[in-house]
C-alpha positions as CSV (number, residue, x, y, z in Angstrom):
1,X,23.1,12.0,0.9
2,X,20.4,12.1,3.4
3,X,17.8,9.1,3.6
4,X,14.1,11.2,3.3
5,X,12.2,10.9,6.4
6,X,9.7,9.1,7.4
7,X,7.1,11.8,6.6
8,X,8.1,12.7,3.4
9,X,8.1,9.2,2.1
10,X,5.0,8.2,3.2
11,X,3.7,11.4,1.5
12,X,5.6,10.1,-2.0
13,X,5.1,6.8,-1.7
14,X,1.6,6.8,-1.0
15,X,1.5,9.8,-3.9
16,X,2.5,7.1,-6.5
17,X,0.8,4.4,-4.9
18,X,-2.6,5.9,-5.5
19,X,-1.7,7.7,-8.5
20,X,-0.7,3.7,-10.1
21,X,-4.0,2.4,-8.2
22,X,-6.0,5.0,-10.2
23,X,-4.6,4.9,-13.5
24,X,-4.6,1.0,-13.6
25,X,-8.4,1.0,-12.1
26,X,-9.2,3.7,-15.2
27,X,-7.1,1.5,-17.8
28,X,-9.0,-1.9,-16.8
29,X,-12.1,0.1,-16.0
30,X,-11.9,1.8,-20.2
31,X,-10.0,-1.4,-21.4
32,X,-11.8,-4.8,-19.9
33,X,-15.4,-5.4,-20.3
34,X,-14.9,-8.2,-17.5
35,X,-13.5,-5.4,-14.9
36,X,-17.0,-3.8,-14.4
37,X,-18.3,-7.4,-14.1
38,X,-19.9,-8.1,-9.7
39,X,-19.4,-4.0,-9.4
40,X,-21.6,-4.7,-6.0
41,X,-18.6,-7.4,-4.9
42,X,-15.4,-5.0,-6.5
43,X,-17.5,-1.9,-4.5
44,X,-17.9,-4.1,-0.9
45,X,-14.4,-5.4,-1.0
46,X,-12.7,-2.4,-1.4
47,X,-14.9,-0.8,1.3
48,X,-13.3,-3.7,3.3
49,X,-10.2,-2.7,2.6
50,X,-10.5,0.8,3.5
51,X,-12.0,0.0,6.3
52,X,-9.0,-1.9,7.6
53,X,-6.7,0.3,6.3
54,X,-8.2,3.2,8.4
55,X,-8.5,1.1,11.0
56,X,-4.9,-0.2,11.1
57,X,-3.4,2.0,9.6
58,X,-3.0,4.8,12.4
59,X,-2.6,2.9,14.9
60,X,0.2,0.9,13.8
61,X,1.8,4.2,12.7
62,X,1.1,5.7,16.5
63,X,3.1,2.1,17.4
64,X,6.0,2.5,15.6
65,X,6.4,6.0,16.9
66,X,6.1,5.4,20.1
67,X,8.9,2.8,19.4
68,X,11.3,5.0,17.9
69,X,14.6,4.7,19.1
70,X,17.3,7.5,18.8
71,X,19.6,7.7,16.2
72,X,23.0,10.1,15.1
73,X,21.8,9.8,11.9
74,X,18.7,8.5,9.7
75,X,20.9,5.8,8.2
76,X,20.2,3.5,5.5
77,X,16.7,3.1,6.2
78,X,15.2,4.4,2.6
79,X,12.7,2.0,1.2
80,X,12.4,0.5,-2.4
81,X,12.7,3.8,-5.2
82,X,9.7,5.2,-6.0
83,X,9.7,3.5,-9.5
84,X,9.5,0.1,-8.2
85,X,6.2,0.7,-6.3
86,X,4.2,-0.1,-9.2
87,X,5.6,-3.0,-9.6
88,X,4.1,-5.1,-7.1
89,X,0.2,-3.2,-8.2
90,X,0.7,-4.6,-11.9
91,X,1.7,-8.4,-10.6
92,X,-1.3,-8.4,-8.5
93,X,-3.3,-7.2,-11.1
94,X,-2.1,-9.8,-13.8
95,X,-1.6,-12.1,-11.2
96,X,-5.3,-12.3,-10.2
97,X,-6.7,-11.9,-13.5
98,X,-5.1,-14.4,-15.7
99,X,-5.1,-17.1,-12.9
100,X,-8.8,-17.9,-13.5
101,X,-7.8,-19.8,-16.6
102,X,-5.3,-21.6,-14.8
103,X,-7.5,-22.9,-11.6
104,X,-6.4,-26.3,-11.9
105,X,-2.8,-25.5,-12.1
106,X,-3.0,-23.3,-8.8
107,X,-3.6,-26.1,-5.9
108,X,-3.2,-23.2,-3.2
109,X,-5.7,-21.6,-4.6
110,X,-10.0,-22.7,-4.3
111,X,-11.1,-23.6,-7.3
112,X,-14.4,-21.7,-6.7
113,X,-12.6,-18.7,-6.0
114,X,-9.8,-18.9,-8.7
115,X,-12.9,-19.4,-11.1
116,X,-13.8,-16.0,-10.2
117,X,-10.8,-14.4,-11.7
118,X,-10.3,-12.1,-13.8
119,X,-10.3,-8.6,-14.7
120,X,-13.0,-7.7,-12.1
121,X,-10.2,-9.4,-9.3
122,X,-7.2,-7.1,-11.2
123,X,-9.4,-3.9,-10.6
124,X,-10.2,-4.7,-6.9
125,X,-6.0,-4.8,-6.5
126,X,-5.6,-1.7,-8.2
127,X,-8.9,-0.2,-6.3
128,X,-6.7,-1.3,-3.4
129,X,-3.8,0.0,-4.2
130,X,-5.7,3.0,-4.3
131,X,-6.9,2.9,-1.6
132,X,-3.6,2.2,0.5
133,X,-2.2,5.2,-1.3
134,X,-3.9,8.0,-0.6
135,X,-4.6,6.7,3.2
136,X,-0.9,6.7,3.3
137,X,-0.3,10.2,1.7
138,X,-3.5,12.0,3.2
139,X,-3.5,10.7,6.5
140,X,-0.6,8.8,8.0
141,X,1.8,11.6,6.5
142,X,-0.5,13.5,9.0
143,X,-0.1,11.4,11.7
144,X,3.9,11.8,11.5
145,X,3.5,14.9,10.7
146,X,1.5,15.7,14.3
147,X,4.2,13.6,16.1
148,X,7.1,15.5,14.6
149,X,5.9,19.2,15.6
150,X,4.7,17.5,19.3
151,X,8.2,16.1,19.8
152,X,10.7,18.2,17.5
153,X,11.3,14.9,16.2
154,X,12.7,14.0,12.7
155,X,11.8,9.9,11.7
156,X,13.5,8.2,9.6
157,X,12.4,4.4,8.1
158,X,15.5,2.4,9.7
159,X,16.8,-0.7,7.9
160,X,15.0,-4.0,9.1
161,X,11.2,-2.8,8.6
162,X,9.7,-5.2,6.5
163,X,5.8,-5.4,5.4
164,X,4.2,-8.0,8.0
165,X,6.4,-7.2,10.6
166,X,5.7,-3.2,11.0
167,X,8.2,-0.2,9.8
168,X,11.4,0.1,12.4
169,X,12.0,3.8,12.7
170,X,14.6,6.2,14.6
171,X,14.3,9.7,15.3
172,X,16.7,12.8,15.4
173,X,16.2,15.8,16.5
């Protein structure tokens, strides 16, 4: 079986990213009192991080297209199944909520900050989330998408891309 390309799973990933971002904002937002608590801090971090993500996020995609290398075929490159990418959302979320209670146990963590915790800190990782989603889906799919009719290119995520260190693709034709 074919690995997806790169297109298509930045399109489905990013699709459940954002649709798990949403539905566990809506959840804490209809479930927690303390998730609407500092909405002027939850609002101007997440503008933060869609500000980076825009900013990043293209061009690092334009990067590892422009370091494509050829390939006979797309490989083994296909990422984690679409079922664990909620995974990582929810950890963050419980991570970051229950951790306030536990400030002295968490060294790497300052105090002041970990006494901020809470359910307000769990929707700004699902607002995130969110946010990384439908950036992903709505306009790096487009990006690859550009690339692949300008070239007649196919990519394909190649094994060895790893978050921190940028997405290895190939290409066929």
């Amino acid at each position: 079986m074919a690995a997806a390309s790169y297109r298509r799973r930045l399109l489905l990933e990013g699709a459940v990213l954002a649709a798990t971002g949403l539905a566990g904002s809506a959840a804490l937002l209809a479930g927690k009192e303390q998730a609407r608590r500092w909405p002027q801090s939850t609002i101007l971090q997440l503008i933060v991080v869609a500000a980076a993500v825009l900013a990043l996020g293209p061009r690092q995609t334009r990067r590892a297209l422009a370091e494509a290398e050829r390939v006979r075929r797309p490989g083994t490159g296909e990422p984690t199944p679409l079922w664990h990418v909620p995974a990582p959302v929810a950890a963050g979320a419980l991570f970051v909520a229950l951790s306030g209670p536990f400030a002295e146990r968490l060294p790497p963590v300052p105090s002041r900050l970990a006494r901020k915790a809470g359910w307000d800190a769990a929707l700004r990782v699902t607002g995130g989330a969110a946010i990384v989603g439908l950036v992903q889906a709505l306009l790096l799919f487009r990006e690859v998408a550009r690339e692949e009719a300008r070239t007649g290119r196919t990519f394909h995520r190649l094994p060895g891309s790893r978050l921190g260190r940028g997405t290895r693709l190939g290409y066929t034709r």
